[in-house]
PDB file of N, CA, C and O in Angstrom, chain B, residues numbered from 101:
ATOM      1  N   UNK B 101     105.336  64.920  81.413  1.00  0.00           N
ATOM      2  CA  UNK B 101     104.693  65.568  80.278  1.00  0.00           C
ATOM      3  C   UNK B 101     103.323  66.097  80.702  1.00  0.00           C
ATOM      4  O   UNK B 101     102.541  65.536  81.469  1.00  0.00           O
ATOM      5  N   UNK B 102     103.213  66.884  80.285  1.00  0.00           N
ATOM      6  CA  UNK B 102     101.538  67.740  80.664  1.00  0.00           C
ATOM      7  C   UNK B 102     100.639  67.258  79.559  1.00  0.00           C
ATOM      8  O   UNK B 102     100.773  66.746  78.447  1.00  0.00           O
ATOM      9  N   UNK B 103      99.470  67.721  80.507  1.00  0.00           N
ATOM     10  CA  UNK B 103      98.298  67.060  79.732  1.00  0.00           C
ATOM     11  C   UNK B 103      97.930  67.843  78.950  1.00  0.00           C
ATOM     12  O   UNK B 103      98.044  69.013  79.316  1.00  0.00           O
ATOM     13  N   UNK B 104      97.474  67.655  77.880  1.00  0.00           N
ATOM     14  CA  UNK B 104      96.817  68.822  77.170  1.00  0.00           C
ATOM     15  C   UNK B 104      95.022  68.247  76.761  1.00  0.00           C
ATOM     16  O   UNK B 104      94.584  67.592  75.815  1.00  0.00           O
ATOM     17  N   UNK B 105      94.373  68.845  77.937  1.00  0.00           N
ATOM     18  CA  UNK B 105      93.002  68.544  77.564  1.00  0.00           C
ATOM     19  C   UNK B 105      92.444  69.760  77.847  1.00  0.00           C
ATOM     20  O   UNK B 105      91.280  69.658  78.234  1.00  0.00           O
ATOM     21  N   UNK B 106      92.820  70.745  77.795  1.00  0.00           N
ATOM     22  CA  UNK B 106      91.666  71.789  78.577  1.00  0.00           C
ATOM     23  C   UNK B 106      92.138  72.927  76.945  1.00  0.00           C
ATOM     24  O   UNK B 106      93.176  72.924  76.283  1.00  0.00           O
ATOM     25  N   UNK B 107      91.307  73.473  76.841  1.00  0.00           N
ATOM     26  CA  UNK B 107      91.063  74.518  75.358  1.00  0.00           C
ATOM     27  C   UNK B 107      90.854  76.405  76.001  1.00  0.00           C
ATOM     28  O   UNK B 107      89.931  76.933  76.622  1.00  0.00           O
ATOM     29  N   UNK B 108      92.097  76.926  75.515  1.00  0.00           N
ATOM     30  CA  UNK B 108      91.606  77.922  75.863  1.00  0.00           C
ATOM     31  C   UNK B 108      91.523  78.888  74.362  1.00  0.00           C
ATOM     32  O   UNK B 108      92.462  79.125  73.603  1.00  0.00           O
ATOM     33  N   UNK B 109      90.358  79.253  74.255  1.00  0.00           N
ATOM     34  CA  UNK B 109      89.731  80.930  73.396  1.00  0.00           C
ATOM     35  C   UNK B 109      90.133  81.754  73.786  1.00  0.00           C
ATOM     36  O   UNK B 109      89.986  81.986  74.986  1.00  0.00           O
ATOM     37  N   UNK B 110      90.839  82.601  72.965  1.00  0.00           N
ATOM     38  CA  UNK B 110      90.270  83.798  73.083  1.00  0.00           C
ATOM     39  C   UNK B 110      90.595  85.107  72.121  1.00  0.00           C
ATOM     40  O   UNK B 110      91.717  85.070  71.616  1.00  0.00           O
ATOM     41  N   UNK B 111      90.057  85.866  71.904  1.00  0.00           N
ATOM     42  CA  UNK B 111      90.420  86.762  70.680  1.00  0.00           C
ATOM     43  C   UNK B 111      91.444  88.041  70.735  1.00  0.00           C
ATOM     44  O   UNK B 111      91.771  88.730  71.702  1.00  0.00           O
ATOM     45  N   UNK B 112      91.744  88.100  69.677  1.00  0.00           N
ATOM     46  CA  UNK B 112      93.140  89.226  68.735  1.00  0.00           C
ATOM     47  C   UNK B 112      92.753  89.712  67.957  1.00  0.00           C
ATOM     48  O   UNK B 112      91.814  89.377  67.235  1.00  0.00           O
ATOM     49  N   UNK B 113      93.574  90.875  67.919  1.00  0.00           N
ATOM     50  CA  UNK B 113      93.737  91.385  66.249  1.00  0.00           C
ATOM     51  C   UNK B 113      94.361  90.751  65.428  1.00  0.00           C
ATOM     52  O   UNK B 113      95.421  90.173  65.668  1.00  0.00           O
ATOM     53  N   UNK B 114      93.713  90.779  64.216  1.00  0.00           N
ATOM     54  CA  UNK B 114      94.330  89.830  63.277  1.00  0.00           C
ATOM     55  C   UNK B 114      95.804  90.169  63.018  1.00  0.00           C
ATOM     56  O   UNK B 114      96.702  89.360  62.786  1.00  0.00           O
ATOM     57  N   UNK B 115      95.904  91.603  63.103  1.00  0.00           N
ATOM     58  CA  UNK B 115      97.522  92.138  62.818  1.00  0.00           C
ATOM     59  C   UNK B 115      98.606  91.594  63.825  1.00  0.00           C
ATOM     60  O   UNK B 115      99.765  91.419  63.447  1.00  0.00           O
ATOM     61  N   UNK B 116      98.284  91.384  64.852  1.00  0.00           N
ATOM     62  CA  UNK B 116      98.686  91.231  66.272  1.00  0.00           C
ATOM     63  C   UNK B 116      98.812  89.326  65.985  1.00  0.00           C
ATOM     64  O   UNK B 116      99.711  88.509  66.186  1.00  0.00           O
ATOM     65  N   UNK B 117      97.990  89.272  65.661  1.00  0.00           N
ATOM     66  CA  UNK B 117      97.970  87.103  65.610  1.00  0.00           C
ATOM     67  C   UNK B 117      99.030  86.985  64.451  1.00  0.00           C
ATOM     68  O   UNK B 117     100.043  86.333  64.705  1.00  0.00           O
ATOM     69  N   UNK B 118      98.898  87.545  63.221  1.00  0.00           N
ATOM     70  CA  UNK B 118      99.652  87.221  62.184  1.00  0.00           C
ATOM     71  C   UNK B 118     101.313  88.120  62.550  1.00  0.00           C
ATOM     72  O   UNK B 118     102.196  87.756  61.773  1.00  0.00           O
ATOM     73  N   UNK B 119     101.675  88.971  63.386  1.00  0.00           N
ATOM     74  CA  UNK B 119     102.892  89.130  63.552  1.00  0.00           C
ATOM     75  C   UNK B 119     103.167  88.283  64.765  1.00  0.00           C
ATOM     76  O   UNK B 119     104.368  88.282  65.036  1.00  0.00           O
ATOM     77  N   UNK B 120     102.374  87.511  65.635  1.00  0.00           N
ATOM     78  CA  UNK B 120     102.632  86.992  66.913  1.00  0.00           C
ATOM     79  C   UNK B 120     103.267  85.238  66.104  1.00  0.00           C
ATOM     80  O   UNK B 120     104.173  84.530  66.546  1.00  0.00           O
ATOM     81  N   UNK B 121     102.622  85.049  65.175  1.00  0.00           N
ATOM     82  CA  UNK B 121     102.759  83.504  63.936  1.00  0.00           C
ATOM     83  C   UNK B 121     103.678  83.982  63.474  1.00  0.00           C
ATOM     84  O   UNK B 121     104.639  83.218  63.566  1.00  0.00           O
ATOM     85  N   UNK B 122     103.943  85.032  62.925  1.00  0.00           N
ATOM     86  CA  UNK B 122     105.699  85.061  62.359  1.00  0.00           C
ATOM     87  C   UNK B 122     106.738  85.162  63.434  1.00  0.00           C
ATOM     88  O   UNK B 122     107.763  84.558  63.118  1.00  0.00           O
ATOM     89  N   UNK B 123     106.777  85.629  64.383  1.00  0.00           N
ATOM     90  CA  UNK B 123     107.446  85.631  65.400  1.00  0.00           C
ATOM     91  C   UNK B 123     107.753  84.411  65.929  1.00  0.00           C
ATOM     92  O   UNK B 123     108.845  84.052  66.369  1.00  0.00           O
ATOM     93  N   UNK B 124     106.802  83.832  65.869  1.00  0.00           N
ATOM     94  CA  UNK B 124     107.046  82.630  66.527  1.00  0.00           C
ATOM     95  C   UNK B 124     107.617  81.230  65.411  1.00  0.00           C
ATOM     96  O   UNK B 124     108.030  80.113  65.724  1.00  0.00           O
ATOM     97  N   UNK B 125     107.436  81.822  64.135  1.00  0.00           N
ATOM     98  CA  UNK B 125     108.011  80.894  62.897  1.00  0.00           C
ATOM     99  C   UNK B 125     109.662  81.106  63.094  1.00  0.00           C
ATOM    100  O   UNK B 125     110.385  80.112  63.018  1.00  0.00           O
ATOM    101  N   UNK B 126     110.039  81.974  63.261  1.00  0.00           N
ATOM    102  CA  UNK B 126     111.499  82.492  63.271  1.00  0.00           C
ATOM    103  C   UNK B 126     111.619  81.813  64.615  1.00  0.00           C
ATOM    104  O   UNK B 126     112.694  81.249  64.414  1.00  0.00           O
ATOM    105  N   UNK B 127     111.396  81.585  65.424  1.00  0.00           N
ATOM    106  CA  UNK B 127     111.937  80.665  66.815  1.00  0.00           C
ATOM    107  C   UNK B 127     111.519  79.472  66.042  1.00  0.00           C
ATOM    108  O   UNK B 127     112.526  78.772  66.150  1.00  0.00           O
ATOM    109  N   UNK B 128     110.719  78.831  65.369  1.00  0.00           N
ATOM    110  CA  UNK B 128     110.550  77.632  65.486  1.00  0.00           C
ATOM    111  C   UNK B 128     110.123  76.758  66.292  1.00  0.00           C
ATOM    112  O   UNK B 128     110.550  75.639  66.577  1.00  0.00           O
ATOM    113  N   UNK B 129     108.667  77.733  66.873  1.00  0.00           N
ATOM    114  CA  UNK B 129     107.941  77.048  67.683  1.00  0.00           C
ATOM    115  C   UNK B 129     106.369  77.261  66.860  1.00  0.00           C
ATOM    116  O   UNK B 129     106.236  77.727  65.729  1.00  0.00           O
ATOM    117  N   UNK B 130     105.609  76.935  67.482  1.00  0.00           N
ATOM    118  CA  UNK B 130     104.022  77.070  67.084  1.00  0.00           C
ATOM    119  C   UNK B 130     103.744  77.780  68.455  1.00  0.00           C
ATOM    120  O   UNK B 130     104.094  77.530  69.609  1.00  0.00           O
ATOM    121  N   UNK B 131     102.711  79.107  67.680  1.00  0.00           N
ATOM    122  CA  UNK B 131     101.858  80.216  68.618  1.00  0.00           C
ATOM    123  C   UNK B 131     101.700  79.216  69.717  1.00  0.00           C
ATOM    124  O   UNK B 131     102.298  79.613  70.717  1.00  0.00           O
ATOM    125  N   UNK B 132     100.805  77.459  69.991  1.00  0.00           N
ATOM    126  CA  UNK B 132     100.375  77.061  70.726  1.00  0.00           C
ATOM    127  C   UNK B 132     101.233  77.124  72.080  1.00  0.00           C
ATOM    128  O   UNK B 132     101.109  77.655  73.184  1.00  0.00           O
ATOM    129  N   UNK B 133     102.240  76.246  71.377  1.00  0.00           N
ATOM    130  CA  UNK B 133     103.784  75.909  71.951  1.00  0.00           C
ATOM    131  C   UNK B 133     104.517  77.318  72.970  1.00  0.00           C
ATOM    132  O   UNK B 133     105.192  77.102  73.976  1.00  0.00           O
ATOM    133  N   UNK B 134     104.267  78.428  72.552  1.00  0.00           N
ATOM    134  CA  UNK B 134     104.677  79.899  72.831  1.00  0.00           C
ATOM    135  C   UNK B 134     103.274  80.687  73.870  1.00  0.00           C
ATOM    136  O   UNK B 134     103.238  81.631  74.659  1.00  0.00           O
ATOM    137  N   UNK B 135     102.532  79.970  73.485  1.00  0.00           N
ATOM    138  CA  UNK B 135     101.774  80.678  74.290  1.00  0.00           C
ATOM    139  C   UNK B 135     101.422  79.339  75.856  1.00  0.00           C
ATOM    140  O   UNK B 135     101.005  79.560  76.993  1.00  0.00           O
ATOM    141  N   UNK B 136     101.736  78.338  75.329  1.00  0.00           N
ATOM    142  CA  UNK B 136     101.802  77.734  76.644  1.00  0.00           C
ATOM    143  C   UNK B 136     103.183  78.065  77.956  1.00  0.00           C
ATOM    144  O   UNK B 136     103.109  78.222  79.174  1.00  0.00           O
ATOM    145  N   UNK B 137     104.600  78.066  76.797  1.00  0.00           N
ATOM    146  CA  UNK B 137     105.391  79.061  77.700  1.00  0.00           C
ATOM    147  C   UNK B 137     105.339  80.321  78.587  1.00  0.00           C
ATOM    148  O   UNK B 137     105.926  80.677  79.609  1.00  0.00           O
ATOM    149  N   UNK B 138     104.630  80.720  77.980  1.00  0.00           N
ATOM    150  CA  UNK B 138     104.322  82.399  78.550  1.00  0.00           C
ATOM    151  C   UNK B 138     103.590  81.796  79.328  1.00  0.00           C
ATOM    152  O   UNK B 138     103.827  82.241  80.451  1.00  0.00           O
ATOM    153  N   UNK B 139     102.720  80.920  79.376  1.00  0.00           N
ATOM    154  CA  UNK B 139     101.017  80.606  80.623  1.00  0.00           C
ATOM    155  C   UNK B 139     102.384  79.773  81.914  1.00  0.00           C
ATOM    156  O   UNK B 139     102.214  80.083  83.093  1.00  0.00           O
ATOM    157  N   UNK B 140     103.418  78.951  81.639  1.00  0.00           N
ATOM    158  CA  UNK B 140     103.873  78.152  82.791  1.00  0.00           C
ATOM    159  C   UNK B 140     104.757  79.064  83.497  1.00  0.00           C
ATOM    160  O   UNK B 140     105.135  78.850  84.650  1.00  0.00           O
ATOM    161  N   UNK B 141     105.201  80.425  82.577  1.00  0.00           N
ATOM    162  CA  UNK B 141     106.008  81.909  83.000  1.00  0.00           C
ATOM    163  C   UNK B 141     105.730  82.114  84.231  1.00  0.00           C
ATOM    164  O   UNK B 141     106.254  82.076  85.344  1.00  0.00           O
ATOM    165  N   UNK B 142     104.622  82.374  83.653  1.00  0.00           N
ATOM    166  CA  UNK B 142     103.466  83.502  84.682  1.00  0.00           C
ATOM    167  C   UNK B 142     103.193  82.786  85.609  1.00  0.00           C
ATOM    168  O   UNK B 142     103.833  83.038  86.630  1.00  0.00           O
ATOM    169  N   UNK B 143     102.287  81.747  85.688  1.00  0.00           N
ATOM    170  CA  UNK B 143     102.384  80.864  87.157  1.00  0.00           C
ATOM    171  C   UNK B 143     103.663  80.978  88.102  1.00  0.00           C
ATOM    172  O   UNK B 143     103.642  81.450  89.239  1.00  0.00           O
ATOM    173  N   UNK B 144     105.067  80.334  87.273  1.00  0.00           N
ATOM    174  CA  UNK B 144     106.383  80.309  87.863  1.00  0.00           C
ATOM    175  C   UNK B 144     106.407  81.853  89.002  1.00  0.00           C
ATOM    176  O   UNK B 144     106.756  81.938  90.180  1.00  0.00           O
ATOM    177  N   UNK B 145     105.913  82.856  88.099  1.00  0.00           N
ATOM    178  CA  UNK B 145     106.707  84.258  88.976  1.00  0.00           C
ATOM    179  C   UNK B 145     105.159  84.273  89.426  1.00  0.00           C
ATOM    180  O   UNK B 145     105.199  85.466  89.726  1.00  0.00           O
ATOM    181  N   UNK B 146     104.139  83.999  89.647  1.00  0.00           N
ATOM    182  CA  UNK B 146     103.305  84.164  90.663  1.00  0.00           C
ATOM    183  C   UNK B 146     103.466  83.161  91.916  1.00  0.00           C
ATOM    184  O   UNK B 146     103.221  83.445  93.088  1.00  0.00           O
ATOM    185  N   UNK B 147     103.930  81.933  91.421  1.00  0.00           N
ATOM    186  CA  UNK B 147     103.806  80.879  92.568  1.00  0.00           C
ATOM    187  C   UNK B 147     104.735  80.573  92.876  1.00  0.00           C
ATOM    188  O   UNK B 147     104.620  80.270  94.064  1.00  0.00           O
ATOM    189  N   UNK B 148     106.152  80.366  92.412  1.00  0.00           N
ATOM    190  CA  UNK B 148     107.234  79.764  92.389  1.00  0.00           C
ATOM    191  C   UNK B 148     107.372  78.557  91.672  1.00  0.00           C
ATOM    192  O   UNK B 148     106.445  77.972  91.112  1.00  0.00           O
ATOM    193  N   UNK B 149     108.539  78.202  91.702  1.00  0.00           N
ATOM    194  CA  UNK B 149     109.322  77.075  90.650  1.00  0.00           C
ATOM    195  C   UNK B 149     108.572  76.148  90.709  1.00  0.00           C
ATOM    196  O   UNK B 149     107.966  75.810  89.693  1.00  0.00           O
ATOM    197  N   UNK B 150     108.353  75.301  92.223  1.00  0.00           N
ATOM    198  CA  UNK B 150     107.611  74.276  92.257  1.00  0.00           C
ATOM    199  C   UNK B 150     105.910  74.380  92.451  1.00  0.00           C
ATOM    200  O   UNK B 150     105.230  73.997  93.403  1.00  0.00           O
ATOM    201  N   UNK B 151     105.514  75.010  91.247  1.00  0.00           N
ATOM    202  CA  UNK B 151     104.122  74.910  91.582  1.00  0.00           C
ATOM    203  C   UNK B 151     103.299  73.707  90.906  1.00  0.00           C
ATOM    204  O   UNK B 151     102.072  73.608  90.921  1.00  0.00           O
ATOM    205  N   UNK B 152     104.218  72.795  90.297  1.00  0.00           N
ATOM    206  CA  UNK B 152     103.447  71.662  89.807  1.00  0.00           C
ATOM    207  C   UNK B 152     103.965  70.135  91.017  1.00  0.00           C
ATOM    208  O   UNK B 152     103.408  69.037  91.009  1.00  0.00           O
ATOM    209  N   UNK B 153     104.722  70.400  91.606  1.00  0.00           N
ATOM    210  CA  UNK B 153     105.001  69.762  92.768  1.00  0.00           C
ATOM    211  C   UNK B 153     104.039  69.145  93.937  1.00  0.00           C
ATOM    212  O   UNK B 153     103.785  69.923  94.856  1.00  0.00           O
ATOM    213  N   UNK B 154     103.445  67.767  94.009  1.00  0.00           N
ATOM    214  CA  UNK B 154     102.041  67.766  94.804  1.00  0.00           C
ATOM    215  C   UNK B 154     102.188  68.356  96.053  1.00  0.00           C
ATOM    216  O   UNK B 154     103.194  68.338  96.762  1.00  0.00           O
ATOM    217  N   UNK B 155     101.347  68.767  96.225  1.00  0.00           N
ATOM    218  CA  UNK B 155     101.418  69.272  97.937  1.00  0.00           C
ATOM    219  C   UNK B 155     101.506  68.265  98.960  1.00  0.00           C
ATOM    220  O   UNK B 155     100.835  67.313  98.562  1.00  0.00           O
ATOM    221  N   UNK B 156     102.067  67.982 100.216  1.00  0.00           N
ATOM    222  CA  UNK B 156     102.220  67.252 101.184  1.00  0.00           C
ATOM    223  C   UNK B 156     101.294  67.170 101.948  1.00  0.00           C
ATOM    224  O   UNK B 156     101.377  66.453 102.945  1.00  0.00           O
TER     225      UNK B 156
END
């Protein structure tokens, strides 16, 4: 399980936040939840699969 201690800001359009919260009501996730997917995405196709894997 990951940690969740670190806070990230940062700003939207309100039109853009409130269709990004309905979007994400119809999956049945929370913006938080959805936007942490997209953040472990992006690592994955920058670093590969095992980038939470300790290094040797």
């Amino acid at each position: 399980m990951e940690q969740r201690t670190a806070r990230l800001t940062l700003l939207i359009d309100p039109h853009k936040k409130a269709l990004f919260e309905q979007l994400c009501a119809e999956e049945d996730v929370t913006p938080s939840q959805k936007v942490r997917q997209f953040i472990r995405d992006y690592i994955e196709q920058k670093t590969g699969e095992d980038w939470q894997k300790p290094a040797d």
